[in-house]
KOLKOL-758473 format. One line per field, with one value per residue: x, y, z of N, C-alpha, C in turn; chain; residue in one letter. Coordinates in steps of 0.1 Angstrom, whole numbers. Each point is the difference from the previous one (the first is absolute). Layout:
REM KOLKOL-758473
n.east	X/...
n.north	Y/...
n.up	Z/...
ca.east	X/...
ca.north	Y/...
ca.up	Z/...
c.east	X/...
c.north	Y/...
c.up	Z/...
cadena	A/...
residuo	A/...
This chain:
REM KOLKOL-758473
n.east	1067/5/0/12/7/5/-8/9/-2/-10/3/18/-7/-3/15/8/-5/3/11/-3/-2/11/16/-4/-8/17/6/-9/3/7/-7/7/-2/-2/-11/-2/-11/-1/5/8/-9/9/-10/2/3/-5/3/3/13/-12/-4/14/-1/-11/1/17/-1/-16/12/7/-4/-13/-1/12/-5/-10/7/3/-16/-1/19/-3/-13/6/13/-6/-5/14/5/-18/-2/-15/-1/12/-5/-17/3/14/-3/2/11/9/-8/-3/7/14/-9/-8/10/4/-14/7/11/6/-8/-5/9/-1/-10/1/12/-5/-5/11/8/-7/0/12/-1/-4/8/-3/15/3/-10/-3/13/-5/-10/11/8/-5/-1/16/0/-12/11/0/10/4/15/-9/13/-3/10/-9/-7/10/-6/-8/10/10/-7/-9/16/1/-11/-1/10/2/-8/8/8/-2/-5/4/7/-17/2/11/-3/3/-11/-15/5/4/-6/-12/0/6/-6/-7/4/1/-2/8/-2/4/10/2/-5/5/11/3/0/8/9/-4/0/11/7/1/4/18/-4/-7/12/-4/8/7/7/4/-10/0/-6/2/-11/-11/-9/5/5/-9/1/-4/-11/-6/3/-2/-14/0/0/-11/-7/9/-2/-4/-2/9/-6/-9/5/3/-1/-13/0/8/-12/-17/4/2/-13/9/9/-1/-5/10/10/-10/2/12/6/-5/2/13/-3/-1/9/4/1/5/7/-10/-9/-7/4/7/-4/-7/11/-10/5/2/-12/-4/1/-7/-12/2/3/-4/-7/6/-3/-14/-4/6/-9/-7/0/0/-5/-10/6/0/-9/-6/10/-3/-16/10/5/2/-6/6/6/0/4/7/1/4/6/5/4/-5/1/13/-5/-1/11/6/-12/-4/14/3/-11/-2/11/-5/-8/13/5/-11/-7/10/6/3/12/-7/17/-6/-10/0/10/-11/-10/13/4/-14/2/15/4/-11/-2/11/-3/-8/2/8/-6/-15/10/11/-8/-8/-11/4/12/-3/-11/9/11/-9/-1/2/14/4/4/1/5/-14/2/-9/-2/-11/3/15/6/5/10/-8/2/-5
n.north	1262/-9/-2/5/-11/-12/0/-2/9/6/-3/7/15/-1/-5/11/10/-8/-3/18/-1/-17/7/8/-9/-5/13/2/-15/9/11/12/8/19/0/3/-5/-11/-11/-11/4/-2/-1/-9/7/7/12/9/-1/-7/7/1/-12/-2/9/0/-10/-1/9/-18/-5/0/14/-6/-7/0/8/-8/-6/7/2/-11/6/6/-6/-10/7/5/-14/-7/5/6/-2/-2/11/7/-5/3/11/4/-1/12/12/3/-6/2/14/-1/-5/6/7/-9/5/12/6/-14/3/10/-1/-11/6/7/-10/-7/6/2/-9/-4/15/-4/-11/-8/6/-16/-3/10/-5/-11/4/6/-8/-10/3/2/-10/2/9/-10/-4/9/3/10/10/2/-6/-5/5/-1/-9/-2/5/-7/-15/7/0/-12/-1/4/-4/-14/-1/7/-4/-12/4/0/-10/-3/5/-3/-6/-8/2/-2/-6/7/7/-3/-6/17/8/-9/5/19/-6/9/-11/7/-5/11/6/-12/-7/17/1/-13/2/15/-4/-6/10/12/-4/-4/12/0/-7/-15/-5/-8/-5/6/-4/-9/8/-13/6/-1/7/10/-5/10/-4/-16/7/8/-7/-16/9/2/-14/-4/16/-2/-17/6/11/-16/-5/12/1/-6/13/-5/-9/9/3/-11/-3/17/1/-10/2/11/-5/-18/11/8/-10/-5/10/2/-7/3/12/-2/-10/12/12/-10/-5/14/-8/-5/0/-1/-12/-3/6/9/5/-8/-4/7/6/-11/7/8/-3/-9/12/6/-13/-2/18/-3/-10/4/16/-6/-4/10/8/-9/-5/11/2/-5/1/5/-15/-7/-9/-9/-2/12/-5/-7/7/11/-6/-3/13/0/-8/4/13/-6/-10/10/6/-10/6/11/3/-7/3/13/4/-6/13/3/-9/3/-6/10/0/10/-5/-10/5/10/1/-5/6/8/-8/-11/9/8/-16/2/11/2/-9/4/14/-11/-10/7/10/5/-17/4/-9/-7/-6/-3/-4/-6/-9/-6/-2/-7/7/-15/7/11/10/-6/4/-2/10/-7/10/3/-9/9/-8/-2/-8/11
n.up	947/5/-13/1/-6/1/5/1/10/-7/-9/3/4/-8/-5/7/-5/-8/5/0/-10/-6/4/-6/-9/-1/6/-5/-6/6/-11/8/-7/-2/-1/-5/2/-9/8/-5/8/8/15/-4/-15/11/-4/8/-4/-3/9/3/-3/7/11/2/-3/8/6/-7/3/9/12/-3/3/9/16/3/1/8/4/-1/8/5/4/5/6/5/3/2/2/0/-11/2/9/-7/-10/4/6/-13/-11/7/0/-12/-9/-1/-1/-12/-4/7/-5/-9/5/2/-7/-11/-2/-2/-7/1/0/-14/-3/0/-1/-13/-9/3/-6/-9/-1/-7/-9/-2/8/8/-2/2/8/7/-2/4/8/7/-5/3/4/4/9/12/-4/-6/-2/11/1/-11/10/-1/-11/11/9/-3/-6/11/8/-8/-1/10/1/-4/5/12/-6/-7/12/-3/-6/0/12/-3/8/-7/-11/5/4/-11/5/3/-7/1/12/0/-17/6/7/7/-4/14/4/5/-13/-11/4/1/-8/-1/7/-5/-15/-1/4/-7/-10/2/-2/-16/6/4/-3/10/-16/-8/-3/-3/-8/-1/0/-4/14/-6/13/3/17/-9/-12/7/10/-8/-2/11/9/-6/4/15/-5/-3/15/0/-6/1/8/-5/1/4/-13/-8/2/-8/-9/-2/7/-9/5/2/-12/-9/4/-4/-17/7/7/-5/-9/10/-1/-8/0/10/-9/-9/3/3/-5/2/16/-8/-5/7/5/-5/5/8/-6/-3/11/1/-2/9/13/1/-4/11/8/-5/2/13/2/-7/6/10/-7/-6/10/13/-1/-4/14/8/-7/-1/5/-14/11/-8/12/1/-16/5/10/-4/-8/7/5/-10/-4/5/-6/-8/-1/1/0/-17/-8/-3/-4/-3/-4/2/-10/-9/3/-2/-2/-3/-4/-10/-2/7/6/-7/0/6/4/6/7/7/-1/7/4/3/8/3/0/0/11/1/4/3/7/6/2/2/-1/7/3/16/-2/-11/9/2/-8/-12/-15/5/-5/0/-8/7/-5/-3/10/1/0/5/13/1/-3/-10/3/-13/2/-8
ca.east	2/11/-6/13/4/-15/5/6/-1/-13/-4/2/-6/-18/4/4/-19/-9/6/-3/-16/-2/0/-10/-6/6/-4/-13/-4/8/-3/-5/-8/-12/-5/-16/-4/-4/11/4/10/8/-5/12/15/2/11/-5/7/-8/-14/8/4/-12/-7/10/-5/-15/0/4/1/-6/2/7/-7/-11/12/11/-10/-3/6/0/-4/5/11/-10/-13/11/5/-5/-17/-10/-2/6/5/-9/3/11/-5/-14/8/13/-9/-18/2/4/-8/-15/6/10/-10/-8/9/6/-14/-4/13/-4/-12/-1/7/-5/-12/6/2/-14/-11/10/-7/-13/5/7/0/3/-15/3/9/-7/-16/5/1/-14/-10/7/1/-13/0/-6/7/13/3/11/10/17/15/2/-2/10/-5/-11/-4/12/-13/-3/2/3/-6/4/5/-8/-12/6/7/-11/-11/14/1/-7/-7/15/4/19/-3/-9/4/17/5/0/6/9/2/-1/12/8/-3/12/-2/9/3/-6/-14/-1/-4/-13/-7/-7/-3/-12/-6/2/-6/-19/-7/-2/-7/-13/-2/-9/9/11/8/-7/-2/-3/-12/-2/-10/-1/1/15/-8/4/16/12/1/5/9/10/1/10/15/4/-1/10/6/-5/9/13/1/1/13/17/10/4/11/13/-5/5/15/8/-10/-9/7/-10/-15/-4/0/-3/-17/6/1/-16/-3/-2/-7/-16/-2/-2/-18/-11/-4/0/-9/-15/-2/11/-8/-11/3/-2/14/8/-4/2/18/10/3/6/13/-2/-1/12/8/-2/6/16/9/-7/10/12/-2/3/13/10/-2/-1/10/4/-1/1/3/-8/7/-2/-3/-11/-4/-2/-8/-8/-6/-5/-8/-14/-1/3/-13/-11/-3/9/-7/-3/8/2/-11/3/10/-5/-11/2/12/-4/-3/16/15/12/5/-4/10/4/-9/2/12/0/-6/8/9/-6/-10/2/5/-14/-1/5/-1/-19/8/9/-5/-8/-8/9/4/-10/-12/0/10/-8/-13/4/11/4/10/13/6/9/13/-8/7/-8/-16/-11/-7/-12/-10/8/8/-6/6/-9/-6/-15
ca.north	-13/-4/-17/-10/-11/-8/6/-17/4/2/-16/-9/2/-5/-12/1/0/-11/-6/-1/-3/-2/3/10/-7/-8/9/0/-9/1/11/-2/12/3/-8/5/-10/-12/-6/-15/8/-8/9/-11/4/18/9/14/0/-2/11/12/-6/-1/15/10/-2/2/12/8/-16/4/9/3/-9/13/8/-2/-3/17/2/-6/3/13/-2/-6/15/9/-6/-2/8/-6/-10/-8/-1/-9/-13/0/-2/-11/-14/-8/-1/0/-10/-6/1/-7/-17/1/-4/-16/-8/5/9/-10/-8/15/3/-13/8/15/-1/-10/12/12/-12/-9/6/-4/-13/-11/9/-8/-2/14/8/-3/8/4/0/0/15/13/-1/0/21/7/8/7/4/11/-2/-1/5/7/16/8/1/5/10/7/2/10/13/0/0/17/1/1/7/11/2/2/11/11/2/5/13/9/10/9/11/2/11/-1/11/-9/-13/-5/-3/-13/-12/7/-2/-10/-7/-1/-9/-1/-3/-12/-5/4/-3/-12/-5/12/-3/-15/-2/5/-15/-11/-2/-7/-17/4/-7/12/2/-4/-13/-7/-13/-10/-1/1/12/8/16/11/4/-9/4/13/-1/0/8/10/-6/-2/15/5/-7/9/6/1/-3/12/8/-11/9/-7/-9/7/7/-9/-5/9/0/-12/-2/7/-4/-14/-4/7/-7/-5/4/5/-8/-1/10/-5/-8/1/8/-7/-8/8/-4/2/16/12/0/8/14/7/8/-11/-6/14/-2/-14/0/10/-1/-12/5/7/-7/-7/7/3/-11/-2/5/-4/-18/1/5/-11/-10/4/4/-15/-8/8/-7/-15/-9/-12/-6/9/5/-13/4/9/-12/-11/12/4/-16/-2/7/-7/-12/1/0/-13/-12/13/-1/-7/-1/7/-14/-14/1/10/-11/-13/-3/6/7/14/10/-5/6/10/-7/-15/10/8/-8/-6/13/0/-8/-8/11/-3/-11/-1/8/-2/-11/1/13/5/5/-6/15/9/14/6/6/9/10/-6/-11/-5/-10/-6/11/7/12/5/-4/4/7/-1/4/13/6/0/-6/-14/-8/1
ca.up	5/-7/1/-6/9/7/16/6/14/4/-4/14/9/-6/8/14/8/0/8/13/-1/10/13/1/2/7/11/5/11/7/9/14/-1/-7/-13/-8/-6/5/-3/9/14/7/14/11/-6/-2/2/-9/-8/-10/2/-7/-14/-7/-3/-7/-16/-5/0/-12/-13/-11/-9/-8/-13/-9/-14/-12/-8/-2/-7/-10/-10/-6/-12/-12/-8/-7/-12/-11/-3/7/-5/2/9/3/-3/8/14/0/-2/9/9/4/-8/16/10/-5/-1/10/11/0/-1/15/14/10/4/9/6/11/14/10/-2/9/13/2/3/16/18/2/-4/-10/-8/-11/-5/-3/-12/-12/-7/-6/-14/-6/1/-9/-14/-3/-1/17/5/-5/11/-5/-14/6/-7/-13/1/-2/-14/-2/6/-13/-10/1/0/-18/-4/1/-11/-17/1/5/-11/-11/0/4/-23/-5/3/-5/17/-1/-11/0/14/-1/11/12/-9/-5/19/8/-1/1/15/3/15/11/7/14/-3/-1/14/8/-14/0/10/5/-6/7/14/-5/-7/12/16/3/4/10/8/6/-10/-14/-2/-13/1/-9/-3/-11/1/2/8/-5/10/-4/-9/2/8/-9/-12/4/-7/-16/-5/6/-11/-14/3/-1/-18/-6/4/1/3/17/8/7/16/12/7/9/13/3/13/5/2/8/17/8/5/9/11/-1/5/20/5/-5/2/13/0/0/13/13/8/-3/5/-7/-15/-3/0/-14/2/1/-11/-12/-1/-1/-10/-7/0/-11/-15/-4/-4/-9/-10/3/-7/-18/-9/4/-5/-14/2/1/-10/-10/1/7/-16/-16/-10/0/6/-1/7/4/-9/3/13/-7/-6/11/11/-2/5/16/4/-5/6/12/13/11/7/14/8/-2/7/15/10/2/11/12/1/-3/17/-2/15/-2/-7/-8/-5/-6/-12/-10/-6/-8/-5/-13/-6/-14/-11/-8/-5/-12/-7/-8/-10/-8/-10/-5/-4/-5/-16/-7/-9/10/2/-14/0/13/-1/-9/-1/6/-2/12/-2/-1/8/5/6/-4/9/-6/-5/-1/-9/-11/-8/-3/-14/2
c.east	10/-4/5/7/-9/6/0/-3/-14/-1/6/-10/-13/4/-2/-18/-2/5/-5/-16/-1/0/-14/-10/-3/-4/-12/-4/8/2/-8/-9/-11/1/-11/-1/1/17/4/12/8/5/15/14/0/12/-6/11/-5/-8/11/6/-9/-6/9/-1/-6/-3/3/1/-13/0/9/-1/-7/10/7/-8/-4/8/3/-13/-3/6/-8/-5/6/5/-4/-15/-6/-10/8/6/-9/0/6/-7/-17/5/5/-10/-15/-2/1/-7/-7/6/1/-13/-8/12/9/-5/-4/13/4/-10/5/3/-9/-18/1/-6/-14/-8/2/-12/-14/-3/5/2/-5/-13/-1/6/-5/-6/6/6/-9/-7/8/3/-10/-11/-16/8/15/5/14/11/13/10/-4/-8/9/1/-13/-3/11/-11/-6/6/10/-13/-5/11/-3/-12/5/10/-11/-11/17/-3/-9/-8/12/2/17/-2/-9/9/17/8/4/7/15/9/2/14/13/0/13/-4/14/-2/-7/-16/-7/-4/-12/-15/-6/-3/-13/-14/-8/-9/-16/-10/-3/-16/-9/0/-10/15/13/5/-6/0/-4/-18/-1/-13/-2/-1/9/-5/7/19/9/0/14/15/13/-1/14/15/0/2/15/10/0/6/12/4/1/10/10/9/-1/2/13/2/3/14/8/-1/-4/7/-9/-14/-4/6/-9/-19/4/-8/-18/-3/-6/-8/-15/-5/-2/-14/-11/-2/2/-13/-17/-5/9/-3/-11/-2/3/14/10/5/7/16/7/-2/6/19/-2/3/14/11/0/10/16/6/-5/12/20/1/6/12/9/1/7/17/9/8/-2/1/-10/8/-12/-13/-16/-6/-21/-11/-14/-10/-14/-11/-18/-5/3/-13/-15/2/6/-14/-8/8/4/-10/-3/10/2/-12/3/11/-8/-2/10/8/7/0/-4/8/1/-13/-1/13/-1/-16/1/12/-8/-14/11/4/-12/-4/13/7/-9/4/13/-4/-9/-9/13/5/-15/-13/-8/9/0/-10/4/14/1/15/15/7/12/12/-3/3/-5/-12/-11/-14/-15/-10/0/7/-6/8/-4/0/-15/-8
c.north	-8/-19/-10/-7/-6/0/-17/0/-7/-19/-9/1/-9/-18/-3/0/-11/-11/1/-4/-11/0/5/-10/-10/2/-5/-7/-1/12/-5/14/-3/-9/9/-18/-14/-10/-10/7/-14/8/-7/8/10/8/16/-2/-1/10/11/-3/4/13/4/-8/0/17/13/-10/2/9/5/-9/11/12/-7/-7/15/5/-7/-6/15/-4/-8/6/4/-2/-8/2/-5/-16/-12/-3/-11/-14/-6/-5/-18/-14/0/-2/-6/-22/-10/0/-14/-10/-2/0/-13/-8/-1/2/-11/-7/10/-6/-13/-1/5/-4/-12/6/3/-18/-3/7/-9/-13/-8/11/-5/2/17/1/-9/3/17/3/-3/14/10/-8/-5/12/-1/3/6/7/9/-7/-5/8/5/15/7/0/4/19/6/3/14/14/1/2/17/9/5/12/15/1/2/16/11/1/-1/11/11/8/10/13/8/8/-2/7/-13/-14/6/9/-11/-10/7/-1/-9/-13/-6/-15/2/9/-8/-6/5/1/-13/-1/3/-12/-14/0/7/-15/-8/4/-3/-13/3/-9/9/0/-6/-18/-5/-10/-4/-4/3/19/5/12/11/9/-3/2/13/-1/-6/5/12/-3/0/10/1/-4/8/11/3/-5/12/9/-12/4/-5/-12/1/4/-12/-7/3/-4/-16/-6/9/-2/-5/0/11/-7/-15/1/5/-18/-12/7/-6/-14/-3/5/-11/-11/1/-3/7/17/10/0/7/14/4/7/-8/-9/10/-1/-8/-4/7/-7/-16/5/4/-13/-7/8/-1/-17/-2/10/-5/-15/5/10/-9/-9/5/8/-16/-10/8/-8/-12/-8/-15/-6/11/1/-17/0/9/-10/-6/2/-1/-17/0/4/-9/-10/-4/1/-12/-9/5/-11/-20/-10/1/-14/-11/-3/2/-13/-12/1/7/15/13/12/-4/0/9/-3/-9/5/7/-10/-6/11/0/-12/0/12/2/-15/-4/7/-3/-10/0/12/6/1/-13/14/7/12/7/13/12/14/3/-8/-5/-7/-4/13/14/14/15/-2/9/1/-12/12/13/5/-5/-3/-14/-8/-5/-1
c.up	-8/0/-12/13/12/22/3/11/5/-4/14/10/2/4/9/11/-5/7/16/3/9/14/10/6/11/15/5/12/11/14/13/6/-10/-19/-9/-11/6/-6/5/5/5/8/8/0/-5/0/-3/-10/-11/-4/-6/-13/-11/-2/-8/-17/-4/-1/-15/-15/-14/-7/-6/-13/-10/-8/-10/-13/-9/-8/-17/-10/-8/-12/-9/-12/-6/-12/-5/1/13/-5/0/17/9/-7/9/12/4/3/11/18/3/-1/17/12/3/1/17/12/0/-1/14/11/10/9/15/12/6/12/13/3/11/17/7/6/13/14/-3/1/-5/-11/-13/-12/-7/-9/-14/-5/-1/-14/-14/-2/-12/-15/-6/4/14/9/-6/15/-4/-10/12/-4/-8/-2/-6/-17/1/-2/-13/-9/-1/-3/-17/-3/3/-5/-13/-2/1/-17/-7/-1/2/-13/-1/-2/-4/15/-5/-5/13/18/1/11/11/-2/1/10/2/-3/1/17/5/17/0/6/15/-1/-3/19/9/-5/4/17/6/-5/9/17/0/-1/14/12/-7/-2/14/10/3/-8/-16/-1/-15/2/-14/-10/-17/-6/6/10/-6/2/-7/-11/-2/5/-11/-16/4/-7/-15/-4/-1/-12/-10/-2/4/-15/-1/9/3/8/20/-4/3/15/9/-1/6/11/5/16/10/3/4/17/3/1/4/11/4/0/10/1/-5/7/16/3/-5/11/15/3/-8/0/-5/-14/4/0/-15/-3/0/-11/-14/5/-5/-18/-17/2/-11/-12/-3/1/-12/-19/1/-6/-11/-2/5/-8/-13/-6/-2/-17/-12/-6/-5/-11/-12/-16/5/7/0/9/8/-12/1/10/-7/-9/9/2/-2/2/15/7/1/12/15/13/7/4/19/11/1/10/15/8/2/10/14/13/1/11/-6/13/-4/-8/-14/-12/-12/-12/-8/-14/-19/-6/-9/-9/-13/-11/-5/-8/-11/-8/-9/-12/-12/-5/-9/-7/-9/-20/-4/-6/14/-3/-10/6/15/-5/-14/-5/4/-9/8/0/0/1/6/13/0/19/-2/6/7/-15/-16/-14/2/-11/-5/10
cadena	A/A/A/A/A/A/A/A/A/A/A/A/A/A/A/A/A/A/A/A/A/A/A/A/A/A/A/A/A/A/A/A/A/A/A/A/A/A/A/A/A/A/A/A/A/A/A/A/A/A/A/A/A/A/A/A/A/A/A/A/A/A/A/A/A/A/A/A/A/A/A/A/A/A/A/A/A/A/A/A/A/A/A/A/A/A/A/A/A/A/A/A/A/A/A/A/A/A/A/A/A/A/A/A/A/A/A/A/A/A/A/A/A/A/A/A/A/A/A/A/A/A/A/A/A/A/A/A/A/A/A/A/A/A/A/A/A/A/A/A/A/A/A/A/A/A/A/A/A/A/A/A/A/A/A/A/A/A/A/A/A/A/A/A/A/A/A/A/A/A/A/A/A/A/A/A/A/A/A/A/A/A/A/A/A/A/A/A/A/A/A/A/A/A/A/A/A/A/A/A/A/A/A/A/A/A/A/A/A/A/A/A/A/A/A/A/A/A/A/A/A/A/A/A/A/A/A/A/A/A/A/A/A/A/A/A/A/A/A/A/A/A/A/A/A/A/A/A/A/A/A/A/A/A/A/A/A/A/A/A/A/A/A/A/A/A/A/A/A/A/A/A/A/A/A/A/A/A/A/A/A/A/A/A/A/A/A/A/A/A/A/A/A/A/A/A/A/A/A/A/A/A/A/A/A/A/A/A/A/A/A/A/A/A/A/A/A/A/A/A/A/A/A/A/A/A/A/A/A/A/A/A/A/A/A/A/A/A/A/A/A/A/A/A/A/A/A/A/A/A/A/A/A/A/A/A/A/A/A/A/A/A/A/A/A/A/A/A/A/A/A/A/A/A/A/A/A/A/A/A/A/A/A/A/A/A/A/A/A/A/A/A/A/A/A/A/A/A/A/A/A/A
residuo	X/X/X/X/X/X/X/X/X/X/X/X/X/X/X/X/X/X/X/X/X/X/X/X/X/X/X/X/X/X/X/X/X/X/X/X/X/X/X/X/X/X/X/X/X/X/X/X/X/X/X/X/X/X/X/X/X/X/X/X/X/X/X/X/X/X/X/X/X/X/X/X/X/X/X/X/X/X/X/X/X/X/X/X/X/X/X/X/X/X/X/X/X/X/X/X/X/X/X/X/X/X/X/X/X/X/X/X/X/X/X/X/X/X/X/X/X/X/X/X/X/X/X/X/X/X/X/X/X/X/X/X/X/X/X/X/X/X/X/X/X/X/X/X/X/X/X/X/X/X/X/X/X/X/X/X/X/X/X/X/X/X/X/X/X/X/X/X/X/X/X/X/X/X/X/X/X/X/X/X/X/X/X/X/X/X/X/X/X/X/X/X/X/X/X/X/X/X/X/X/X/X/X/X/X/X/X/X/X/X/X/X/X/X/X/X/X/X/X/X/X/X/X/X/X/X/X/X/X/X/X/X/X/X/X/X/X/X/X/X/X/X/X/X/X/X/X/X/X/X/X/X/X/X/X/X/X/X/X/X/X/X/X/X/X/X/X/X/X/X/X/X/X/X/X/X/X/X/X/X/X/X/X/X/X/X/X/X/X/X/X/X/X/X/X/X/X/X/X/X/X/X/X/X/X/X/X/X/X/X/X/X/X/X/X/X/X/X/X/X/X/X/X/X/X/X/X/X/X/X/X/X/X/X/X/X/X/X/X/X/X/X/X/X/X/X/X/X/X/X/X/X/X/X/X/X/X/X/X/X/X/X/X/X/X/X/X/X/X/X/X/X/X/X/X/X/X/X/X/X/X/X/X/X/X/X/X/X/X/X/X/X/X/X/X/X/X/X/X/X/X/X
């Protein structure tokens, strides 16, 4: 493995998903098709355009998160033990979690609890005794957005555990034969893909829904365990053969138009109607072709990127920065925003743009003023100074200041 010089690529990339986060989000209330879950839908200012926005990014965003979380906590380990990786991971993750569920969650949650009260009447009364209830720990309503530290929590913490019983039990000495097959194994570029895609679409059928879904709860089902432990594994095993990211760049033109084009294709199969979902076959297909689009732009994203941006650029250096804050705060403004439009005289085409325009001023405006070089952006990136020639990953990359 080769783990000199820092991959500038993967930090633009990790910008760039988080930008689309909020697109992503944005979509929602706009879709004119299928949904899995509850939302301040806006039934008046539909488009499927949305429904293909929204499937072809929700097709590859997280889980590429997970890899590229996977691949760098490899390098972690690598280059500085298991003991510090878990410090590491505590501070930049576990920390923010805990802050971030009595501080954001509720900001989250108002939206969306908004929505749930309205079918039953006056929401106002409801959302008070709501709140009352979740910060005096009787009610709750799942992590939201923030799943995605919850469920990272987990698969570091396997990790660690998976390393640690490696060196203590001496696995390297005690079955060297096999230990030393396994790192003499050449993975191919087009084993790699069939590889994941096989994996991907196996998992996907024990969703009970036509496509892998996210549940927010405090219990991690088992599908969704399994389903983005895959992506983190996958992370790990591109840290340990380097040798496909060469691959995917080669291949990154190819990929991303071929989980393009799969894209339409999914997003047609999903909205054929009640009686075609219910077909077990129907279903399994579609999800298998999802998988394969989901593997073709993770490995077409990180090709491009990683080709793209070989050097430090200022201004992405900046974004990357952003990035894990944009994540945090960017969904109640998303949401938010949505319900107060839904309801207004502004003109329907004009929604959605306006959405995504004030999603990101507020999201890195929050961020430059108030998180960037204070003891938020401390606890999230560590230390900022106003000059800087370095950026720093919070909870990918592993160049840190304690």
């Amino acid at each position: 493995m080769s783990v000199s010089g820092r991959l500038h690529g993967l930090d633009v990339l990790r910008g760039v998903a988080m930008i689309l986060g909020i697109v992503l989000h944005g979509t929602i209330a706009y879709k004119a098709g299928y949904h899995h879950g509850e939302w301040a839908f806006d039934k008046a200012n539909t488009s499927w355009f949305f429904d293909w926005l929204f499937l072809m990014i929700n097709s590859f965003r997280m889980q590429l998160f997970f890899l590229l979380a996977g691949f760098f906590a490899a390098l972690l380990i690598y280059k500085r033990g298991i003991k510090e990786f878990a410090v590491n991971r505590f501070k930049r993750i576990g920390l923010p979690f805990f802050i971030s569920y009595f501080t954001i969650l509720p900001l989250t949650l108002l939206p969306y609890q908004y929505v749930q009260f309205e079918k039953t009447g006056d929401p106002i009364p409801q959302l008070k005794q709501f709140f009352i209830d979740f910060f005096t720990f009787r009610a709750h309503s799942g992590v939201m957005h923030m799943w995605f530290l919850q469920q990272l929590l987990v698969f570091c913490a396997g990790a660690f555990l998976a390393v640690y019983l490696y060196e203590k039990l001496n696995i390297a000495e005690r079955f060297k034969r096999i230990v030393s097959w396994v790192k003499s194994v050449q993975v191919s570029f087009v084993n790699f893909i069939v590889f994941a895609i096989a994996g991907t679409g196996v998992i996907s059928l024990l969703f009970h829904a036509a496509l892998p879904f996210i549940w927010t709860g405090f219990i991690i089902p088992i599908p969704q365990l399994l389903y983005y432990g895959l992506f983190f594994a996958l992370g790990w095993v591109v840290f340990e053969r380097q040798n496909l990211l060469h691959a995917f760049s080669k291949n990154a033109a190819l990929t991303i138009s071929t989980g393009l084009a799969l894209s339409f294709v999914t997003v047609i199969m999903l909205n054929q109607g009640e009686e075609r979902l219910s077909s077990a076959t129907y279903v399994a297909a579609l999800k298998f072709l999802f998988g394969a689009q989901t593997v073709f732009f993770i490995a077409g994203a990180i090709g491009f990127f990683n080709k793209a941006f070989e050097s430090v650029n200022e201004f992405w250096k900046y974004i990357a920065d952003a990035a894990y804050w944009v994540y945090l705060i960017h969904m109640p403004v998303v949401m938010e925003t949505q319900l107060l439009l839904r309801d207004s005289d502004v003109p329907g085409a004009l929604r959605f743009p306006l959405v995504i325009v004030i999603g990101i001023i507020v999201s890195f405006g929050t961020y430059h003023l108030f998180v960037r070089y204070t003891w938020i952006g401390q606890l999230l990136n560590g230390m900022r100074a106003h000059k800087q020639t370095v950026a720093e990953d919070p909870i990918l990359n592993v160049q840190k200041n304690g």
